[in-house]
C-alpha positions as a Markdown table, in Angstrom:
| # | Residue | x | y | z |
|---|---|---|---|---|
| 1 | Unk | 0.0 | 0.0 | 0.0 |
| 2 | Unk | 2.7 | 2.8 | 1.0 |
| 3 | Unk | 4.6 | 1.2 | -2.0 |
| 4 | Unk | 2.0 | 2.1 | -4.0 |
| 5 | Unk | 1.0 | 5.3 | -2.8 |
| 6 | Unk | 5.0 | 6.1 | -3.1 |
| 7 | Unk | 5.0 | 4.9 | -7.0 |
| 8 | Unk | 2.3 | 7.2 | -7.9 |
| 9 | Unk | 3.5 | 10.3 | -6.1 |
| 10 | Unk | 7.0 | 9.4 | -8.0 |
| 11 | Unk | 4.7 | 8.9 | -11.3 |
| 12 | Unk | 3.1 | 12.3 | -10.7 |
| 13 | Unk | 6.7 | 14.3 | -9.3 |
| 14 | Unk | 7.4 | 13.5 | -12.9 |
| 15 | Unk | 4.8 | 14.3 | -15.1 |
| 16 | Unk | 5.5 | 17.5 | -13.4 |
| 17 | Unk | 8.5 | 17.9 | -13.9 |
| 18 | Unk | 8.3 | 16.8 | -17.7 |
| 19 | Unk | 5.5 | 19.9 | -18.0 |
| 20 | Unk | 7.6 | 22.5 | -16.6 |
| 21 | Unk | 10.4 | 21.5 | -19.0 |
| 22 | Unk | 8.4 | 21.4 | -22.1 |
| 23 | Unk | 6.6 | 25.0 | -20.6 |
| 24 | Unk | 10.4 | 26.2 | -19.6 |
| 25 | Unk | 12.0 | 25.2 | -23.7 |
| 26 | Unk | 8.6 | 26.8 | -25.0 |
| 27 | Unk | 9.4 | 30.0 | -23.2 |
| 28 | Unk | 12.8 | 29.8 | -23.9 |
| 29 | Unk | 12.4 | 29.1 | -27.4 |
| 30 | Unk | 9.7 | 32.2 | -27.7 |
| 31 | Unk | 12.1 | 34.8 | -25.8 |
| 32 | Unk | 15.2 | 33.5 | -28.1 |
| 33 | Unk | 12.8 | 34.4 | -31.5 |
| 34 | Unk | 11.3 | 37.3 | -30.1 |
């Protein structure tokens, strides 16, 4: 059960952190062409 709950926090952590690094290269992308 904790292993489980532990997985999907981990699982979540880093769908996160995959989001703010596509948002992050976006940005950076935009403010490089701008």
């Amino acid at each position: 059960m904790d292993f489980s709950l532990n997985a999907t926090r981990t699982r979540f952590v880093i769908r996160e952190i995959l989001a703010h690094a596509r948002f992050n290269r976006l940005f950076q992308s935009k403010l490089f062409h701008a």
